[in-house]
C-alpha positions in Angstrom: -30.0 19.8 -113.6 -27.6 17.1 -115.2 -29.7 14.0 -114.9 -33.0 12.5 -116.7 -34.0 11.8 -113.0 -34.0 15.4 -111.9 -35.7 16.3 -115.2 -38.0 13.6 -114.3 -39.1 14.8 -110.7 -39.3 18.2 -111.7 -41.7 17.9 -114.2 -43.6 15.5 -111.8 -43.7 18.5 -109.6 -44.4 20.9 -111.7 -47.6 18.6 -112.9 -48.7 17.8 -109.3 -48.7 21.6 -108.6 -50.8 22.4 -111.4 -53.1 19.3 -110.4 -53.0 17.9 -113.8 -53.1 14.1 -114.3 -50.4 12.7 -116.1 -52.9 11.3 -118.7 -54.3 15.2 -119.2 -50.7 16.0 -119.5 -49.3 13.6 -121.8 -52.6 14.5 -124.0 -52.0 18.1 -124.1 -48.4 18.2 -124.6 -49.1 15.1 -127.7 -47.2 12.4 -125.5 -48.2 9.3 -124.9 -49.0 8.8 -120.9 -46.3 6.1 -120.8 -43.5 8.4 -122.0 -44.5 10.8 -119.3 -44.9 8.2 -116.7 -41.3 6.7 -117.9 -40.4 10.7 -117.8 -41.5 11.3 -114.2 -39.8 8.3 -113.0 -36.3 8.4 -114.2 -36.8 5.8 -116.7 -36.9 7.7 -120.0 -33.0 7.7 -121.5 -34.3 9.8 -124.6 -36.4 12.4 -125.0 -36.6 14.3 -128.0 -36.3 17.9 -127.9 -39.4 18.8 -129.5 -41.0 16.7 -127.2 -39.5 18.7 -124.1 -40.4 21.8 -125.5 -43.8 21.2 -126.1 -44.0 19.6 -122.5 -42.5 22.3 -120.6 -45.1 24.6 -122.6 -47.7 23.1 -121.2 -45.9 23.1 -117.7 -45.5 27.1 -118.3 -42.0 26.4 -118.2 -38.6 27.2 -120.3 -35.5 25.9 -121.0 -32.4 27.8 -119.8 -29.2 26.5 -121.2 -26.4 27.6 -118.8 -22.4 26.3 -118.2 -22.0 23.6 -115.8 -21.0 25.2 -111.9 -22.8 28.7 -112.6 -26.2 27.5 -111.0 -27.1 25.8 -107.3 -28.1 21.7 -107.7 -31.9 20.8 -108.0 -32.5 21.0 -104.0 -31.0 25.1 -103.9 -33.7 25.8 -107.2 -36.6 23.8 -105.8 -36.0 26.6 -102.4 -35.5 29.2 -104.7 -38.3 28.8 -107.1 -40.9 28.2 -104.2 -39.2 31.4 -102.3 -38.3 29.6 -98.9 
């Protein structure tokens, strides 16, 4: 994942899956629902770290930190995480 975009859209899926409201999210993971919305759609240039953490928490998710070309683009880990 190398853009806020892709960030964006998975966390969007990763919220609609769970069937969480982004207003329920946002509350739980102490954002406001308009940094999530902004989040979801691309629109966010910043995010703070603390505030990724705490989303992806939420999301029971992790950050894995890896060197650019070792892992497959957004489409190839969408396949792989749903195991099509």
């Amino acid at each position: 994942m190398q853009t806020t975009q892709e960030l964006g859209s998975l966390v969007a899926s990763r919220r609609k899956e769970l069937k969480l409201k982004q207003t329920e999210l946002a509350r739980r993971a102490g954002l406001t629902p308009e940094s999530l919305s902004r989040l979801e759609r691309g629109h966010l240039a910043e995010f703070g770290v603390r505030k990724l953490m705490s989303l992806l928490a939420v999301l029971g998710m992790e950050l894995q930190v890896v060197e650019t070309g070792t892992t497959g683009n957004l489409d190839e880990l969408r396949k792989e995480h749903s195991g099509t």
